[in-house]
DORO-562126 format. One record per atom (N, C-alpha, C): residue in three letters; x, y, z. Coordinates in steps of 0.2 Angstrom, whole numbers, padded with zeros to 4 digits. Example, Ala and Ser with C-alpha at 12.3 -4.5 7.8 and 13.67 -1.06 7.14 Angstrom:
BEGIN
REC,res,xx,yy,zz
REC,Ala,0066,-0028,0039
REC,Ala,0062,-0022,0039
REC,Ala,0066,-0016,0039
REC,Ser,0064,-0011,0035
REC,Ser,0068,-0005,0036
REC,Ser,0064,0000,0039
This chain:
BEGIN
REC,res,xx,yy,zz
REC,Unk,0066,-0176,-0009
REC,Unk,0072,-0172,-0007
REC,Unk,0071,-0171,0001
REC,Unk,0075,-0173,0006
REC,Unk,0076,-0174,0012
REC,Unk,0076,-0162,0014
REC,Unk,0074,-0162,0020
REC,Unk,0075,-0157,0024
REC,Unk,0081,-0153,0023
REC,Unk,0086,-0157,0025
REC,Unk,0094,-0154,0023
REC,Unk,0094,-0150,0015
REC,Unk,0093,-0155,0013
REC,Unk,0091,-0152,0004
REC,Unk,0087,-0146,0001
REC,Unk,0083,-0148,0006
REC,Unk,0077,-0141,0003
REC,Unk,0078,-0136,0007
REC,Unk,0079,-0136,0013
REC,Unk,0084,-0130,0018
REC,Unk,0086,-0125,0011
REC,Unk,0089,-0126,0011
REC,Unk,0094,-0121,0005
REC,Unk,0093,-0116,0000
REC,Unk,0086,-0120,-0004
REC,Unk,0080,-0114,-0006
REC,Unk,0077,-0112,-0005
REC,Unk,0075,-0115,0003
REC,Unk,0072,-0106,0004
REC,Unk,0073,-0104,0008
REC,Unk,0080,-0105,0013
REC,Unk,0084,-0098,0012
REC,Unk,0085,-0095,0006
REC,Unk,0088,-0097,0003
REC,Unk,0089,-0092,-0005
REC,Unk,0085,-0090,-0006
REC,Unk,0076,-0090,-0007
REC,Unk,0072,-0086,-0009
REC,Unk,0071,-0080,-0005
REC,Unk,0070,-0082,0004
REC,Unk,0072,-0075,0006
REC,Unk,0076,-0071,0007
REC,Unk,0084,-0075,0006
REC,Unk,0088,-0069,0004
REC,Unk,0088,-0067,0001
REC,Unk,0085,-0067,-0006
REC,Unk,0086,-0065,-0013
REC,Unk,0080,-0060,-0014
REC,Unk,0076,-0061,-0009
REC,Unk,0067,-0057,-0010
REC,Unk,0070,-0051,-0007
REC,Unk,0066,-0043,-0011
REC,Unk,0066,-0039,-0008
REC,Unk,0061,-0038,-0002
REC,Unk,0056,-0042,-0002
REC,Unk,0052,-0041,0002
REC,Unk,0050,-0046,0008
REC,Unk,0044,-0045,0011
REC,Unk,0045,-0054,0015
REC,Unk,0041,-0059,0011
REC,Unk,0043,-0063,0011
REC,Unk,0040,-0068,0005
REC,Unk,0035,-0074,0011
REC,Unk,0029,-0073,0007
REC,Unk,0023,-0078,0012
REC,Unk,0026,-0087,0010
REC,Unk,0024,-0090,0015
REC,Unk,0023,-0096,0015
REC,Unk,0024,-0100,0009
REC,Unk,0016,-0098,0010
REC,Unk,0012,-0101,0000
REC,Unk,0016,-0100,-0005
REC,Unk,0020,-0093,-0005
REC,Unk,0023,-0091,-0012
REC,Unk,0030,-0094,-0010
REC,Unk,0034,-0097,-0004
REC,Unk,0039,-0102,-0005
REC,Unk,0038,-0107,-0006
REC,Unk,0030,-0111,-0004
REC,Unk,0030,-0118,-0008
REC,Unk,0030,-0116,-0016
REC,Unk,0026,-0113,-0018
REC,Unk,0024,-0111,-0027
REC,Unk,0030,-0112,-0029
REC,Unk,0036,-0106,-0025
REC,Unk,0043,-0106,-0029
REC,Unk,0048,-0112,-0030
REC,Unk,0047,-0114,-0023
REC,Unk,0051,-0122,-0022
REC,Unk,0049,-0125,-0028
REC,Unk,0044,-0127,-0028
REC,Unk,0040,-0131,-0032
REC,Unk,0041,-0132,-0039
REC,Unk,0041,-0125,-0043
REC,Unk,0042,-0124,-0048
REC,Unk,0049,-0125,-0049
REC,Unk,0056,-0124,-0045
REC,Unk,0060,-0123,-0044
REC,Unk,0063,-0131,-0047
REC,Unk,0061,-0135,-0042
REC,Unk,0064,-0142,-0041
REC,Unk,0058,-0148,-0046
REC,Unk,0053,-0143,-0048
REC,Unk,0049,-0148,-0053
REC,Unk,0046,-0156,-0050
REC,Unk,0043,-0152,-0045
REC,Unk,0040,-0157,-0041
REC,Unk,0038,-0153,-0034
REC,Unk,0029,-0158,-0032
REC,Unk,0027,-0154,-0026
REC,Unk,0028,-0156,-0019
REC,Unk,0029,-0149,-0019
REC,Unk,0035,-0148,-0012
REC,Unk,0026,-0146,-0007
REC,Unk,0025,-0149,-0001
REC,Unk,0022,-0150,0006
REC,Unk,0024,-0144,0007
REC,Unk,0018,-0140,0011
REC,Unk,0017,-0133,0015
REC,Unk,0023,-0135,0023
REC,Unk,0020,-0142,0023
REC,Unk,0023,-0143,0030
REC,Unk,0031,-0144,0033
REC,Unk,0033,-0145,0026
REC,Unk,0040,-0147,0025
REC,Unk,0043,-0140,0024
REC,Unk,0038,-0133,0021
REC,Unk,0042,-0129,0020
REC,Unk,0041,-0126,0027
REC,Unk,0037,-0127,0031
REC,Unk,0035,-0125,0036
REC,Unk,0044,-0127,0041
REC,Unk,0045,-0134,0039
REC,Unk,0049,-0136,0045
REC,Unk,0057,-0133,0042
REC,Unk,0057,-0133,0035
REC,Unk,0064,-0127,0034
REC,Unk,0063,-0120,0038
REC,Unk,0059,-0116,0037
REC,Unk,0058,-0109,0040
REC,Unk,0057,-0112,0048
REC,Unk,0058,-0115,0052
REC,Unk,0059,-0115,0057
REC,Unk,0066,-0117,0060
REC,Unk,0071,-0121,0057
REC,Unk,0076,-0124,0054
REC,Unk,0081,-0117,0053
REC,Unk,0078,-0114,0048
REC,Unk,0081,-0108,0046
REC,Unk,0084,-0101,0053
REC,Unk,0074,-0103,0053
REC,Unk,0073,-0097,0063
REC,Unk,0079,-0099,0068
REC,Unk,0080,-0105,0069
REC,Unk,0085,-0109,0073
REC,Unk,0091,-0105,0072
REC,Unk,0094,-0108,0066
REC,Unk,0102,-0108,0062
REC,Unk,0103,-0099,0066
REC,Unk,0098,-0095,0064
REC,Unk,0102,-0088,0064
REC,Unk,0100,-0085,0068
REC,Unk,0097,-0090,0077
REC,Unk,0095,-0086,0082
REC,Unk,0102,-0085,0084
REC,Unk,0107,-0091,0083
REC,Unk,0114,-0090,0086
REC,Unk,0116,-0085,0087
REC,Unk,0119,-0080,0091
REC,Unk,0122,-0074,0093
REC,Unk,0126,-0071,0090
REC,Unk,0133,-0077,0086
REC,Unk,0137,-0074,0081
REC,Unk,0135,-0074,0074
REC,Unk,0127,-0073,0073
REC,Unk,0125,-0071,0067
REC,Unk,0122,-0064,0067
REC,Unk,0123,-0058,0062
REC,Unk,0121,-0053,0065
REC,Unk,0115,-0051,0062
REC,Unk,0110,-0055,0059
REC,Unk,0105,-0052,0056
REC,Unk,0100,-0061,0058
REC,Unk,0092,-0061,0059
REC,Unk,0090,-0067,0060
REC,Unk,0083,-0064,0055
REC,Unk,0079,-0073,0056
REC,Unk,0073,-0072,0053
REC,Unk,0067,-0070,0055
REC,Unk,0063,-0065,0051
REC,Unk,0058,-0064,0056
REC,Unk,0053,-0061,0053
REC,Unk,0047,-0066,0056
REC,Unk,0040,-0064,0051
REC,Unk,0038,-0058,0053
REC,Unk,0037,-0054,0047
REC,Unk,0035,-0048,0047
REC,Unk,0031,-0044,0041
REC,Unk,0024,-0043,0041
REC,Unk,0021,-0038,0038
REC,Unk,0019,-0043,0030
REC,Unk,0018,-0051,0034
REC,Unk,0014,-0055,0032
REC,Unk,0019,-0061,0029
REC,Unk,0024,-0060,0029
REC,Unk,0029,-0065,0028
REC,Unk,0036,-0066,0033
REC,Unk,0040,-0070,0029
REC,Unk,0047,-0069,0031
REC,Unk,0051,-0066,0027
REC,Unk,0059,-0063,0031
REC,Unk,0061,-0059,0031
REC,Unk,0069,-0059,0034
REC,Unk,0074,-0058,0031
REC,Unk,0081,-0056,0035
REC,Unk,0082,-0048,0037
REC,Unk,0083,-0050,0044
REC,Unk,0084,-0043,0049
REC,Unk,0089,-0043,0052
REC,Unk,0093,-0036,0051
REC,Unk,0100,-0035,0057
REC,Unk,0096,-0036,0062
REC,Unk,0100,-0038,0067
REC,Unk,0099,-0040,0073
REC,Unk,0099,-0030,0079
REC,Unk,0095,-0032,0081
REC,Unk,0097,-0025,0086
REC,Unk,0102,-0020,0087
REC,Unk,0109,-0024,0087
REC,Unk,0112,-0025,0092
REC,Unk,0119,-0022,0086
REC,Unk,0117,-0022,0079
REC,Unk,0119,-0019,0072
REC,Unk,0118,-0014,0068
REC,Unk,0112,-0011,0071
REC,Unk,0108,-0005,0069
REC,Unk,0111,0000,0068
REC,Unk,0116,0003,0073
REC,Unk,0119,0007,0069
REC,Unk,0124,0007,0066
REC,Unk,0126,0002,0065
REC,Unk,0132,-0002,0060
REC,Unk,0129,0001,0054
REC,Unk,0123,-0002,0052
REC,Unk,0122,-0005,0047
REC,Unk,0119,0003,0043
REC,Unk,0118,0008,0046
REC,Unk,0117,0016,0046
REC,Unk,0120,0019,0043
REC,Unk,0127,0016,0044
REC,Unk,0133,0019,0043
REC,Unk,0134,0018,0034
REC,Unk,0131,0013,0032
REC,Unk,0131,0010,0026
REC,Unk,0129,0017,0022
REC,Unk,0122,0017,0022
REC,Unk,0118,0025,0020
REC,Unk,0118,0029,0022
REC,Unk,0122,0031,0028
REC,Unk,0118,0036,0031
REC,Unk,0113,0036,0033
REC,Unk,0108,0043,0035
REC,Unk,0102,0043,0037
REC,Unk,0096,0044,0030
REC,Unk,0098,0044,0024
REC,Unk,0094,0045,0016
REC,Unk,0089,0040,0018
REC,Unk,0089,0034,0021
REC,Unk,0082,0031,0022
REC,Unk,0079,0031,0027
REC,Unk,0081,0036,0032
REC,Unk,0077,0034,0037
REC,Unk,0071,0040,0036
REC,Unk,0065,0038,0037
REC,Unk,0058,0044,0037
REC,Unk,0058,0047,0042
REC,Unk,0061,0053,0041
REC,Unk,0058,0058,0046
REC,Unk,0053,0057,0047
REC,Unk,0050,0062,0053
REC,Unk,0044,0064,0053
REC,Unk,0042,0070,0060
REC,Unk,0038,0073,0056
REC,Unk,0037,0079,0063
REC,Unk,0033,0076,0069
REC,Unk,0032,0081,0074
REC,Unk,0029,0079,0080
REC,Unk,0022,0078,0079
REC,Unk,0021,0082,0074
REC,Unk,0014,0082,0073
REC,Unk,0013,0077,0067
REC,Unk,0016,0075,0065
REC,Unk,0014,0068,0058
REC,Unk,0016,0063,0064
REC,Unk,0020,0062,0069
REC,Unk,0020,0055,0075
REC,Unk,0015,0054,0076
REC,Unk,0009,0059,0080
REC,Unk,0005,0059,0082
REC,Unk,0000,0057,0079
REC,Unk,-0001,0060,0072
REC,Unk,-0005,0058,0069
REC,Unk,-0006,0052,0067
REC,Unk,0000,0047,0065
REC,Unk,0003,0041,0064
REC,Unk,0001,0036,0070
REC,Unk,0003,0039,0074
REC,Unk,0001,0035,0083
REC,Unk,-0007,0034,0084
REC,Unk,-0010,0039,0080
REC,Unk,-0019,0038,0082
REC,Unk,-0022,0034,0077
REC,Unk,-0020,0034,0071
REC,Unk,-0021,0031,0065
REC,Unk,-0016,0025,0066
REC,Unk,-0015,0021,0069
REC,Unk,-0010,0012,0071
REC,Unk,-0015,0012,0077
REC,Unk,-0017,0016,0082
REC,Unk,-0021,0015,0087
REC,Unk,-0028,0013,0087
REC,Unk,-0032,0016,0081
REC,Unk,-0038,0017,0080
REC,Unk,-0040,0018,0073
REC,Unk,-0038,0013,0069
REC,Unk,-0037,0011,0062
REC,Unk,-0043,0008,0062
REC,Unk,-0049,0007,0056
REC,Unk,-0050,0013,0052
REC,Unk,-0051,0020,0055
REC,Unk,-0049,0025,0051
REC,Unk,-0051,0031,0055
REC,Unk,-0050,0036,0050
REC,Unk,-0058,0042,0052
REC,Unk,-0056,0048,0046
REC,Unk,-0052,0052,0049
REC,Unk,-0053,0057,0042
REC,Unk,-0046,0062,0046
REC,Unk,-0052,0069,0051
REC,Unk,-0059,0069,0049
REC,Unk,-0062,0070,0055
REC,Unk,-0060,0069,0061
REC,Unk,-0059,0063,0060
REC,Unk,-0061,0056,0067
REC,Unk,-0051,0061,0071
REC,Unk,-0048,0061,0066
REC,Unk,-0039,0062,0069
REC,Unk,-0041,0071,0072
REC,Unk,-0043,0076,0068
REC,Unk,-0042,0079,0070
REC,Unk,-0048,0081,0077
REC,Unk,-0052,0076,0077
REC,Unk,-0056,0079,0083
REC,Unk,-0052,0077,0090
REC,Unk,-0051,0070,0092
REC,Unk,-0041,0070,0096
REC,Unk,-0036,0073,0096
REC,Unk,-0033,0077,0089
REC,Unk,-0027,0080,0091
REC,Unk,-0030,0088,0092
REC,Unk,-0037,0090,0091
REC,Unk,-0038,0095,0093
REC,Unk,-0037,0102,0086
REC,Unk,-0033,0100,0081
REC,Unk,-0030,0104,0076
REC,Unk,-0030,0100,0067
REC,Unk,-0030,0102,0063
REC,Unk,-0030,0099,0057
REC,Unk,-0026,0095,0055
REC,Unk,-0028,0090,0052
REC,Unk,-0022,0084,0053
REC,Unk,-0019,0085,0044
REC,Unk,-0023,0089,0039
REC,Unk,-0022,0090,0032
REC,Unk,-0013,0089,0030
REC,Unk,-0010,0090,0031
REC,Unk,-0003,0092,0031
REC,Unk,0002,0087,0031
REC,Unk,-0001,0083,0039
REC,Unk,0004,0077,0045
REC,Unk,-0001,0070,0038
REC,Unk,-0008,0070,0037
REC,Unk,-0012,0064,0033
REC,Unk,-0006,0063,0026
REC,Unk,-0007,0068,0022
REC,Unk,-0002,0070,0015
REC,Unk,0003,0069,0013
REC,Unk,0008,0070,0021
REC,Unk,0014,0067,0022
REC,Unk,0014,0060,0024
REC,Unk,0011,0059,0028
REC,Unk,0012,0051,0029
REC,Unk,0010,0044,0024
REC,Unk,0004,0047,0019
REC,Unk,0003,0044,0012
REC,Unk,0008,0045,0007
REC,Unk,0012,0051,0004
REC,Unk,0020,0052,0002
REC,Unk,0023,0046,0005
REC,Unk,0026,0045,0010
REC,Unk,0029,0041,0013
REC,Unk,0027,0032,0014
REC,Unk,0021,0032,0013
REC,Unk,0019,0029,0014
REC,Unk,0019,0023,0016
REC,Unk,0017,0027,0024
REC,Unk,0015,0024,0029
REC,Unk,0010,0023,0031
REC,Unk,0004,0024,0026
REC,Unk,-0004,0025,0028
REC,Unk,-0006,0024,0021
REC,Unk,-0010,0021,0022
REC,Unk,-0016,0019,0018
REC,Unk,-0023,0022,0018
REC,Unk,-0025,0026,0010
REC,Unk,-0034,0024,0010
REC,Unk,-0039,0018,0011
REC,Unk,-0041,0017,0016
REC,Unk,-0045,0011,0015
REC,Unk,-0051,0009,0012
REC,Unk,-0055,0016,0013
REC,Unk,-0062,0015,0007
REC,Unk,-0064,0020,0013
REC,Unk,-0070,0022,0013
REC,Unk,-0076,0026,0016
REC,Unk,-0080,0025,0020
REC,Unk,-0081,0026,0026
REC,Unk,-0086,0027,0031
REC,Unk,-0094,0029,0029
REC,Unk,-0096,0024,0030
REC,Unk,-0104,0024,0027
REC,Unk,-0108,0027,0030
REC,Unk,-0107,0028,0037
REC,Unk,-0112,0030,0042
REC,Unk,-0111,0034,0041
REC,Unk,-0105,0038,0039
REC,Unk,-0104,0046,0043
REC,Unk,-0105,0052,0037
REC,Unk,-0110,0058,0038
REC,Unk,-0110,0062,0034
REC,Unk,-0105,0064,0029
REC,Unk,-0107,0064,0022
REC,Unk,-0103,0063,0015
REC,Unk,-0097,0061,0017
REC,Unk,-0098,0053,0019
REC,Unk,-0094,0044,0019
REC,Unk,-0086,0050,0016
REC,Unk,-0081,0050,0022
REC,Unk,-0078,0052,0021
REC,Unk,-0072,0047,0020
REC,Unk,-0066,0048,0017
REC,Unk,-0061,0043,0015
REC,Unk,-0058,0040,0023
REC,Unk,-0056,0034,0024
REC,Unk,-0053,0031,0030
REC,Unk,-0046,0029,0029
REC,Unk,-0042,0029,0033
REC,Unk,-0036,0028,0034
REC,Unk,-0034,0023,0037
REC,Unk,-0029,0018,0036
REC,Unk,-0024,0014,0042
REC,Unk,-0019,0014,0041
REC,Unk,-0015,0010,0044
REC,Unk,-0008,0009,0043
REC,Unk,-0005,0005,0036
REC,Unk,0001,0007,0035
REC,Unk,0001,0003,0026
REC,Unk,0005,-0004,0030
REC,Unk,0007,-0009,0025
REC,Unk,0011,-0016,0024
REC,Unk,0018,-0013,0027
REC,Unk,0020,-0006,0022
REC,Unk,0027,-0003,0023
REC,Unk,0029,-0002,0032
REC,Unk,0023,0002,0033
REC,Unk,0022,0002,0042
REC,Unk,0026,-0002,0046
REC,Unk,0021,-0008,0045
REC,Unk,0021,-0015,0049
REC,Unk,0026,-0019,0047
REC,Unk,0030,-0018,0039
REC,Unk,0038,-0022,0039
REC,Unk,0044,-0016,0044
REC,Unk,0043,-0010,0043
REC,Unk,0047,-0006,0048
REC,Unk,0045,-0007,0054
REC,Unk,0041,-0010,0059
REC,Unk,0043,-0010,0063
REC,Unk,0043,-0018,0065
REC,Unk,0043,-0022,0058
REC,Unk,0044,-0030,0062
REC,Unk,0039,-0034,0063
REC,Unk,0032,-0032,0063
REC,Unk,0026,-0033,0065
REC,Unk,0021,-0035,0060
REC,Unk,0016,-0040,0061
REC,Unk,0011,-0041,0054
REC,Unk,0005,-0038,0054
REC,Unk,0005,-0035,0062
REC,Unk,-0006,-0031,0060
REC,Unk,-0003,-0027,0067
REC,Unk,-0008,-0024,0066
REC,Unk,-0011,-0019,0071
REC,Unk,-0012,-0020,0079
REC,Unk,-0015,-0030,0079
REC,Unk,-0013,-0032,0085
REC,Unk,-0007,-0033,0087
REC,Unk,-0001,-0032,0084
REC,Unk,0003,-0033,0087
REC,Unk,0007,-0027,0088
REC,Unk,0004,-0023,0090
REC,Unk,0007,-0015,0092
REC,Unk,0007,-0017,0100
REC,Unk,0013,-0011,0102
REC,Unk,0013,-0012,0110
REC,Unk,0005,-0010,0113
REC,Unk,0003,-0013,0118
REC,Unk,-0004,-0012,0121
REC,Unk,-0001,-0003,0125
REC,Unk,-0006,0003,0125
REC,Unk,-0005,0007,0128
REC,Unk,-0003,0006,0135
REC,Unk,-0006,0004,0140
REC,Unk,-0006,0002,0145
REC,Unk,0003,-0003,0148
REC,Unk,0005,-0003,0143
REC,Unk,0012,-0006,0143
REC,Unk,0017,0000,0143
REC,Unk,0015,0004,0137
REC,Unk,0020,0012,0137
REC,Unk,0019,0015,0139
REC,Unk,0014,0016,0143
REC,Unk,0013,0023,0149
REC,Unk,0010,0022,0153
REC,Unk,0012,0025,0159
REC,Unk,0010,0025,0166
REC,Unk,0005,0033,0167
REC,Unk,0004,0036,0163
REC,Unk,-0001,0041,0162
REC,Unk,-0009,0039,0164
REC,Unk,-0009,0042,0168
REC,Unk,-0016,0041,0171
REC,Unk,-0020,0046,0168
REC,Unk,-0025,0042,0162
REC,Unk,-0030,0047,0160
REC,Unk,-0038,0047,0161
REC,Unk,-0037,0056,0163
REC,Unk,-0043,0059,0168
REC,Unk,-0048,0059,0163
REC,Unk,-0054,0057,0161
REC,Unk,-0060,0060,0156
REC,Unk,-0062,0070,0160
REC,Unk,-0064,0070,0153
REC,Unk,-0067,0078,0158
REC,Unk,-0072,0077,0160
REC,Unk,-0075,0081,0162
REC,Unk,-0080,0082,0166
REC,Unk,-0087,0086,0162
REC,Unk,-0094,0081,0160
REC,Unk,-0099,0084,0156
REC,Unk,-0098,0091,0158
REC,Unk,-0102,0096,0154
REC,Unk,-0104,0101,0156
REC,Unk,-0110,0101,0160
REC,Unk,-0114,0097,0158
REC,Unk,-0120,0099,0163
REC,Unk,-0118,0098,0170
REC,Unk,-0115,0091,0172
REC,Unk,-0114,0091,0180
REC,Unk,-0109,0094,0181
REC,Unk,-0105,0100,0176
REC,Unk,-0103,0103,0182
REC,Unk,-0105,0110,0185
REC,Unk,-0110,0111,0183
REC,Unk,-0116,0115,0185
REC,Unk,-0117,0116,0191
REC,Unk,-0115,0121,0199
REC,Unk,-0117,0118,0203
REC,Unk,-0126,0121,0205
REC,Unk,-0126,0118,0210
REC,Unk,-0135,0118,0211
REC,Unk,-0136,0124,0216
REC,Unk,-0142,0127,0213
REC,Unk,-0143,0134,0216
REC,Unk,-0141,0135,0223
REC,Unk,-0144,0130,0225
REC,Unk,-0144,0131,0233
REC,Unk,-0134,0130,0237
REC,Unk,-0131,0127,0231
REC,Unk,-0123,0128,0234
REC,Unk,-0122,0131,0235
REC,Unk,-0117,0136,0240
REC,Unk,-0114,0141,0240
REC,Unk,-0105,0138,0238
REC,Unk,-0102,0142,0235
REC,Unk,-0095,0142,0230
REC,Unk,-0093,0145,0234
REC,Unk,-0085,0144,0238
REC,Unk,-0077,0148,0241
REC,Unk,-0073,0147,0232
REC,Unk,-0069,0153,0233
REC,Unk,-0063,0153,0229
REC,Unk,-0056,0151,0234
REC,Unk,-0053,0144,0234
REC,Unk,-0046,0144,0236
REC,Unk,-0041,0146,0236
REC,Unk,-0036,0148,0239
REC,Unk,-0031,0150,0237
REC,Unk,-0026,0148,0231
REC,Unk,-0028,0140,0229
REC,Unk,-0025,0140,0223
REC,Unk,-0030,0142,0217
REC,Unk,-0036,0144,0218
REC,Unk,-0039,0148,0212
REC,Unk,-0046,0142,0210
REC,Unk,-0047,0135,0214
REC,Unk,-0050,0131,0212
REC,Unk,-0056,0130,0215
REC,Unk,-0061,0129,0214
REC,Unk,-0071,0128,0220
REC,Unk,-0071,0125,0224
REC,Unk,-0075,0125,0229
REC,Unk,-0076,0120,0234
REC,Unk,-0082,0124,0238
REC,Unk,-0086,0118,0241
REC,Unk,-0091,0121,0245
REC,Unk,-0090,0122,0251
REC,Unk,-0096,0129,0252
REC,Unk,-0094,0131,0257
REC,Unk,-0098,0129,0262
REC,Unk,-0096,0127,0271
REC,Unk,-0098,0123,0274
REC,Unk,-0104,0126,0276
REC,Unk,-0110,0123,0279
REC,Unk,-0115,0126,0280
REC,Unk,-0116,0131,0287
């Protein structure tokens, strides 16, 4: 069966998959399908065949590996067209405080919920809870090093087909989304000054030494 031919099933497989369907499990299906084996390679060259067909402009949804497979996606540019079908019943809320916690856990995956709360400064019990319900985060197993080996977190599969993407490498790099210049603090010890300094108070309320 020529490429024109076999084209056709797997598109249909991933139109018809709820979810994104890998590689391997399109040769298996072909295969079993047409009763006879079907080459990785050959399925490789329909799924780029297929990438092509519906990069076109007047298609409104294309193909796109995502969260270990392929997948049919509206296109950008249809999103809230396509909104309008459900409304908003699927889209995940979530609080400022579960974004947060979800942004440091995609950031710095594996991670406990020690590891989150000592970052955000306040207990993450509530924003963790919520975003395992929803599930966008996953248990990963336990930190061995760390007193009574607490349970770790990362991002789920669910995550990474909502935003398009197959791992954690391909998150925007920080340094791309912000132009925030981050200060470290200052140890306690050095900022101790030395007996012999003499301290002014400024007018805006800040230290500086006083000239000799």
């Amino acid at each position: 069966m020529d490429i024109e031919q076999l084209m056709p099933h797997v598109e249909a497989l991933i139109f018809a998959s709820e979810r994104p369907l890998t590689q391997l499990e399109m040769v298996e299906m072909v295969s079993a399908a047409l009763e006879e084996s079907v080459e990785a390679e050959r399925i490789a060259t329909c799924i780029e065949a297929i990438r092509e067909k519906y990069d076109a402009s007047y298609y409104p949804f294309q193909l796109r590996e995502a969260g270990g497979g392929y997948q049919f996606l509206t296109k950008k540019a249809y999103h809230k067209t396509v909104l309008q079908l459900n409304g908003d019943k699927h889209i995940k809320k979530l609080s400022s405080a579960a974004m947060e916690t979800l942004a440091i856990i995609a950031y710095k995956q594996p991670i406990t919920k020690s590891e989150v709360e000592f970052i955000r400064g306040v207990s993450a019990d509530y924003s963790i809870q919520k975003l395992l319900e929803k599930e966008l985060i996953v248990i990963t197993g336990r930190n061995e090093n760390m007193v009574g080996k607490p349970l770790t977190y990362a991002t789920s599969k669910n995550f990474m087909d909502y935003l398009g993407i197959n791992g954690p490498k391909e998150l925007p790099q920080l340094k791309d989304i912000s132009n925030i210049e981050i200060v470290m603090p200052t140890n306690g010890s050095e900022a101790i000054p030395d007996e012999n300094t003499n301290l002014l108070v400024t007018a805006d309320g800040s230290l500086e030494e006083s000239p000799e």
